[in-house]
Structure formats: structure tokens, C-alpha cells
KOLLODO-476364 format. One record per residue: residue number from 1; residue in three letters; x, y, z of N, C-alpha, C in turn. Coordinates in Angstrom, 1 decimal. Example, Ala and Ser with C-alpha at 12.3 -4.5 7.8 and 13.67 -1.06 7.14 Angstrom:
<sites>
SITE   seq   type     n.xx     n.yy     n.zz    ca.xx    ca.yy    ca.zz     c.xx     c.yy     c.zz
SITE     1    ALA     13.2     -5.7      7.8     12.3     -4.5      7.8     13.2     -3.3      7.8
SITE     2    SER     12.8     -2.2      7.1     13.7     -1.1      7.1     12.9      0.0      7.9
</sites>
This chain:
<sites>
SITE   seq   type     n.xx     n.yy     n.zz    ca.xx    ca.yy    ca.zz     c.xx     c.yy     c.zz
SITE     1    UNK      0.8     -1.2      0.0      0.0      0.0      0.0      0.9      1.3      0.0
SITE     2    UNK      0.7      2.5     -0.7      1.1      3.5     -1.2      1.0      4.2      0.0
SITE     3    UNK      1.5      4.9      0.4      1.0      6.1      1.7      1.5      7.5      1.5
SITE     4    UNK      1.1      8.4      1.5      1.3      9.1      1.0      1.5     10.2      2.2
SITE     5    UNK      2.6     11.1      1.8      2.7     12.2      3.0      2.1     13.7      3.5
SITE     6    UNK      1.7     13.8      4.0      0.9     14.6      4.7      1.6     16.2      4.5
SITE     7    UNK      0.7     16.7      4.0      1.3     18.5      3.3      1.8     19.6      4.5
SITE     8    UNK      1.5     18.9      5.6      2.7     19.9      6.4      4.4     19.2      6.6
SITE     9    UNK      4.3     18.1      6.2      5.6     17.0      6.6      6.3     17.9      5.1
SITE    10    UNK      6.0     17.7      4.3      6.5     18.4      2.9      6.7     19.6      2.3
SITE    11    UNK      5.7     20.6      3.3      6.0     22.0      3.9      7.6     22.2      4.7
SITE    12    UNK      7.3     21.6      5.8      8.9     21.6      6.8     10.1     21.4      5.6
SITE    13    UNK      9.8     19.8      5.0     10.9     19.4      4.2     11.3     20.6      3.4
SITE    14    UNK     10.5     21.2      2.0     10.6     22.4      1.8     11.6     23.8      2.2
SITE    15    UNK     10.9     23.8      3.8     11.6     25.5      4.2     12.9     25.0      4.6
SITE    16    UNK     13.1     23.8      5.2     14.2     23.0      5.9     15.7     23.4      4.6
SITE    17    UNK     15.0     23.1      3.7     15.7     23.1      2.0     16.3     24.7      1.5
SITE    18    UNK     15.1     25.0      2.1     15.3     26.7      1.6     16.2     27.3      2.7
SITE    19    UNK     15.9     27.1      4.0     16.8     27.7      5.1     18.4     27.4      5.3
SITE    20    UNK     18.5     26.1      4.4     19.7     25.9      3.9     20.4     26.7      2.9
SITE    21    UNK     19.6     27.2      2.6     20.1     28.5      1.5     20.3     30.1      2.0
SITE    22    UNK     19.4     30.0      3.4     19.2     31.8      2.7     19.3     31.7      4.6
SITE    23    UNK     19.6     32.5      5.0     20.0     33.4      6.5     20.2     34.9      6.4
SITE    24    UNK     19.6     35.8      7.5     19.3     36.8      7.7     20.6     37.7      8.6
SITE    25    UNK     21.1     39.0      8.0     22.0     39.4      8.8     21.9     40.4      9.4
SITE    26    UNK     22.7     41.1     10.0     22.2     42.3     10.4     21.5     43.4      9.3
SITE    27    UNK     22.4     43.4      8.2     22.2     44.6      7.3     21.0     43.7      6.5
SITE    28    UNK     20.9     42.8      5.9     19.9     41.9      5.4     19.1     41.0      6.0
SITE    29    UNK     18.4     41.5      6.8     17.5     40.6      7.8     16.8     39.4      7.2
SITE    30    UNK     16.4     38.6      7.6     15.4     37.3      7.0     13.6     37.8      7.3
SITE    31    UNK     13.0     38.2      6.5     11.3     38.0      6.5     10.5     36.7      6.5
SITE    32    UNK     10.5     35.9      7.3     10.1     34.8      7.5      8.5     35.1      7.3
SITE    33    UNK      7.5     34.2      6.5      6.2     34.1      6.7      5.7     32.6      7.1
SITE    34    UNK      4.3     32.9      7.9      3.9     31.3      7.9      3.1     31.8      7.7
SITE    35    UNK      1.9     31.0      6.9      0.5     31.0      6.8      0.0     30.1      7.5
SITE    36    UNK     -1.3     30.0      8.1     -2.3     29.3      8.8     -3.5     29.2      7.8
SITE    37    UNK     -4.3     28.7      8.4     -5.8     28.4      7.6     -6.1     29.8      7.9
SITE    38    UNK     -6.3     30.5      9.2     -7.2     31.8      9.2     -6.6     33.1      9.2
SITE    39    UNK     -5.1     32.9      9.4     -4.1     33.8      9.9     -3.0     34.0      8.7
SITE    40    UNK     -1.9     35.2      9.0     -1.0     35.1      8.2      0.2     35.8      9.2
SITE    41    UNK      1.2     35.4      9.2      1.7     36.1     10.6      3.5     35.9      9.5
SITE    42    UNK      4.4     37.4     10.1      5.3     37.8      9.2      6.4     38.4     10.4
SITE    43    UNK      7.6     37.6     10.3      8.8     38.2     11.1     10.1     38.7     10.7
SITE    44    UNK     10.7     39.9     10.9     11.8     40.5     10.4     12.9     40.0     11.1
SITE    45    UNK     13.9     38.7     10.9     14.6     38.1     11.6     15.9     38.4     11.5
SITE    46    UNK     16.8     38.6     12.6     18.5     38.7     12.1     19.0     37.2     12.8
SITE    47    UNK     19.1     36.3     11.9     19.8     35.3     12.4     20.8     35.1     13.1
SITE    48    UNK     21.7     36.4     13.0     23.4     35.9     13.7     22.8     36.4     15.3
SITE    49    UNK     22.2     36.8     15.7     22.0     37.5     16.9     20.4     36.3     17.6
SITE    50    UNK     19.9     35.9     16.6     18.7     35.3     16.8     17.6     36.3     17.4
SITE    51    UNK     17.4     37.3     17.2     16.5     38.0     17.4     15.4     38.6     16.2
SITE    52    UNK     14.1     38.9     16.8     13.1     39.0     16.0     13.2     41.0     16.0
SITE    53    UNK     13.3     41.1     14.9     13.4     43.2     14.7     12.3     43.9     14.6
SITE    54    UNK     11.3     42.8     13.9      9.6     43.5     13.2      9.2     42.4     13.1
SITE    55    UNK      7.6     42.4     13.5      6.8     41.1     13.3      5.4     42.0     12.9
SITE    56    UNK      4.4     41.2     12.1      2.7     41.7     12.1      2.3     40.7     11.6
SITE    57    UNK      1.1     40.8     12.2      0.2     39.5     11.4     -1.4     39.8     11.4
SITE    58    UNK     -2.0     39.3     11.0     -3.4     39.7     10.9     -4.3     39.6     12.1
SITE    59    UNK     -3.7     39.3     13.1     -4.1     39.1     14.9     -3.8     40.8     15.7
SITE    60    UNK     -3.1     41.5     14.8     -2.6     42.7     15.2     -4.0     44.0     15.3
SITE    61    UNK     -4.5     44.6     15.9     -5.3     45.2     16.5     -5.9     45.8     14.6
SITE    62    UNK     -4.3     46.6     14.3     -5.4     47.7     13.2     -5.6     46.9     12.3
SITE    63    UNK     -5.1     46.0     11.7     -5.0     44.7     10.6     -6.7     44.1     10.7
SITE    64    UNK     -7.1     43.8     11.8     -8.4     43.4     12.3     -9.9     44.2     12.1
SITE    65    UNK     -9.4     45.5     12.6    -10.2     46.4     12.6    -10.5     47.1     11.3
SITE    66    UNK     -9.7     47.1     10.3     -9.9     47.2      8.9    -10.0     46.4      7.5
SITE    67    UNK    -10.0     44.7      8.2    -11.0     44.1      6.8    -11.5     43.1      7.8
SITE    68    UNK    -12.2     42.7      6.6    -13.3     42.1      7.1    -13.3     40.5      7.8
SITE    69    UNK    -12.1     39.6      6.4    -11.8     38.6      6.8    -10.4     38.5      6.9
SITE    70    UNK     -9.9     37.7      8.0     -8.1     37.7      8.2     -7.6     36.7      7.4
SITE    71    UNK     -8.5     35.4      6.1     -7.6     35.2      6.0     -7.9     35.4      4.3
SITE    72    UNK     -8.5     36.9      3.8     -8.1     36.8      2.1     -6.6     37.8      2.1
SITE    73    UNK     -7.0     37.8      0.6     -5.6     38.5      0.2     -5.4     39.8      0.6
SITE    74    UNK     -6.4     41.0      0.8     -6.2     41.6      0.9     -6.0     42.2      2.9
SITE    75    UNK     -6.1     41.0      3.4     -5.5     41.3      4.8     -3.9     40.8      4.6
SITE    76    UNK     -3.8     39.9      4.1     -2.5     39.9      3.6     -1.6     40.9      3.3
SITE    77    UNK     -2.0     41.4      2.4     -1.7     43.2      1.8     -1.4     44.0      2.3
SITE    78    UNK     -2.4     44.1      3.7     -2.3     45.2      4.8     -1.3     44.6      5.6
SITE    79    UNK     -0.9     43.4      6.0      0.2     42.8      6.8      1.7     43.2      5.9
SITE    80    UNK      1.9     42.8      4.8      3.5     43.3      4.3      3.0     44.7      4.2
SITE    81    UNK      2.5     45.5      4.0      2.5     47.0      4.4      2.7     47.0      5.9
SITE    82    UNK      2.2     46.6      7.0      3.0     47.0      8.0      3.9     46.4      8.4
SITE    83    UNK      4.0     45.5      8.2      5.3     44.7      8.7      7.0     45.8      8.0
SITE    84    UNK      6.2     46.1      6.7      7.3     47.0      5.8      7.7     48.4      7.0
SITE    85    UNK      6.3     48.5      7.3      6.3     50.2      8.2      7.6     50.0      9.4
SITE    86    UNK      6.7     48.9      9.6      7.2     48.7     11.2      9.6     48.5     11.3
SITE    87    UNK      9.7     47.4     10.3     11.1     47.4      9.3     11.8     49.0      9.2
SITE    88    UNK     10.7     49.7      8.7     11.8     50.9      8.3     11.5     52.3      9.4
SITE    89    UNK     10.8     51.6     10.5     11.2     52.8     11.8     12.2     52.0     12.5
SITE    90    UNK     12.8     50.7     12.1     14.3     50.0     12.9     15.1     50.5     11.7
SITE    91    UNK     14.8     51.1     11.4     16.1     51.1      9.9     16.1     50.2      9.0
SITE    92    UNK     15.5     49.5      8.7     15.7     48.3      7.5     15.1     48.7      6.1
SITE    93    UNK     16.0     48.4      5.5     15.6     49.0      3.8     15.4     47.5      2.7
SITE    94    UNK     16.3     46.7      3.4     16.5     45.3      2.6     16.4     44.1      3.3
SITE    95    UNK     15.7     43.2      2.8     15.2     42.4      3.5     15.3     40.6      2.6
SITE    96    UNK     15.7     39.5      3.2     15.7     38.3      2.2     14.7     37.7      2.2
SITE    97    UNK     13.6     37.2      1.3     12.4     36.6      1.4     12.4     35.6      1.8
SITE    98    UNK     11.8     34.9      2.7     11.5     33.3      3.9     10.2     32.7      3.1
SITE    99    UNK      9.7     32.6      2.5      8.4     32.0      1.9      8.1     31.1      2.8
SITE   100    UNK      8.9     30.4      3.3      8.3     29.2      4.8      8.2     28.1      4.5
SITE   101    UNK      8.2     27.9      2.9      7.8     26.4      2.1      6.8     26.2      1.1
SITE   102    UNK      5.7     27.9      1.7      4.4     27.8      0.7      4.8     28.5     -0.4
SITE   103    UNK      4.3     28.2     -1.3      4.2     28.6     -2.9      3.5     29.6     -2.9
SITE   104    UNK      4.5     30.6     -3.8      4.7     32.1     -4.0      3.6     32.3     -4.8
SITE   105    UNK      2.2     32.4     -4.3      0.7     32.9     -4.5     -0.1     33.3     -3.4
SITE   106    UNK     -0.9     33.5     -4.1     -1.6     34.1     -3.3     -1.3     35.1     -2.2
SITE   107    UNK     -2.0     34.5     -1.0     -1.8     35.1      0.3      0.0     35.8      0.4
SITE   108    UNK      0.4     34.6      0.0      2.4     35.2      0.5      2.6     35.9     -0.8
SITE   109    UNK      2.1     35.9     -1.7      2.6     36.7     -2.9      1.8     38.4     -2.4
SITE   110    UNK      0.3     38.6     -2.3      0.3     39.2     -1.7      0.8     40.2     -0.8
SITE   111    UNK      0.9     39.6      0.4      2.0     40.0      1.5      3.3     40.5      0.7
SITE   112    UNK      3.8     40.1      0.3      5.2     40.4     -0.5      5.0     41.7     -1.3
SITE   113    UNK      3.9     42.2     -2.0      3.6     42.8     -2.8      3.3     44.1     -1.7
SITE   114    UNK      2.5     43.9     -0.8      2.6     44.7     -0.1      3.6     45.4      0.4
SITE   115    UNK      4.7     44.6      1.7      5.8     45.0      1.9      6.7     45.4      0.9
SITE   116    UNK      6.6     45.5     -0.9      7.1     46.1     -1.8      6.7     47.6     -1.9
SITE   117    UNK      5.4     47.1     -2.0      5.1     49.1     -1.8      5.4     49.5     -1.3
SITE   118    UNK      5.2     49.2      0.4      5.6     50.2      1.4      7.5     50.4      1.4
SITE   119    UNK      7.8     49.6      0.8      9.2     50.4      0.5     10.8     49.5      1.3
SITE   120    UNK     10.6     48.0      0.8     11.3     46.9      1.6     11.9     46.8      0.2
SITE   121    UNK     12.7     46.4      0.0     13.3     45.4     -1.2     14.0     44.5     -0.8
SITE   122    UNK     13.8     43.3     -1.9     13.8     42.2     -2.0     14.0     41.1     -3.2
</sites>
């Protein structure tokens, strides 16, 4: 019998893959995303120090209070817009993208697109 593996076991495998590639430094921090089913939650990471610089997610007070549902795209939207805000009152202008494992649509494309506007590159 065939068994097949379970989409968060192959998620991990994924970011496990990618985090082997890509680390966050001081001058180039790591943007880590995870998505949830209802949520979308985004952290500004410096790896050599292990500390978190800027985080937002859609559980964040004004994010809530201005759409409707936390988990379409356009709460997403409003999350890399602040998460961007929040980045460049620490000083951060550049940032390495963390996708987490999920595939660059939707919701994380989104989010990305946002924190583009508000003025991150990536």
C-alpha cells in the first residue's frame, strides 16, 4: 500500500531546503512568513544574533479592525504593508524573502507585494 505524505511534513521538508540557502543578517535581515488556515503572521529576523526586529500578522489590532476577513488576500496586503512600516522605523531598507515552504501565491505573494510598496526590497 502506497502512503502518501501529509502536506505539512513536505511543507517543513521544503523551508528546511530553503533555510539551507538563505540566513538573515544584520544589514539583510530574514522576512520569515507562515500561513495558517485563518491567519497570516510575518517576522523581520536577524539570524546571527537570533533576534526577531519587526513582526505583524493579521491578529494585530489595526489589521483586524480594517477588513473584514483575516484570511483573504487583501488582509495579507495590509500585513506586508506593516510589517514594511514597522522594518523601516528600525532602519531596514533590505530584507531576504522566507516564503516558509508555501508557494509564491496568493496570500504570501500578496503579503510580498505589499511590503514592496511600502518600500522593503527584495
Amino acid at each position: 500500500m502506497i502512503k502518501r505524505k501529509d502536506r505539512k511534513t513536505l511543507r517543513k521538508k521544503r523551508h528546511f531546503r530553503i533555510r539551507n540557502k538563505i540566513s538573515g543578517t544584520p544589514d539583510r535581515p530574514r522576512m520569515a512568513v507562515y500561513r495558517s488556515e485563518k491567519n497570516i503572521y510575518v517576522q523581520v529576523i536577524d539570524d546571527h544574533k537570533g533576534h526577531t526586529l519587526a513582526q505583524a500578522s493579521t491578529l494585530d489590532r489595526e489589521i483586524r479592525d480594517s477588513v473584514s476577513k483575516t484570511w483573504s488576500q487583501e488582509a495579507a496586503h495590509a500585513v506586508g504593508k506593516l510589517v514594511a512600516q514597522r522594518a523601516s522605523d528600525q532602519g531596514i531598507t533590505e530584507v531576504v524573502f522566507d516564503r516558509g515552504g508555501f508557494q509564491y501565491m496568493g496570500r504570501v505573494k500578496k503579503l510580498a507585494e505589499g511590503a514592496r510598496e511600502a518600500g522593503l526590497k527584495f
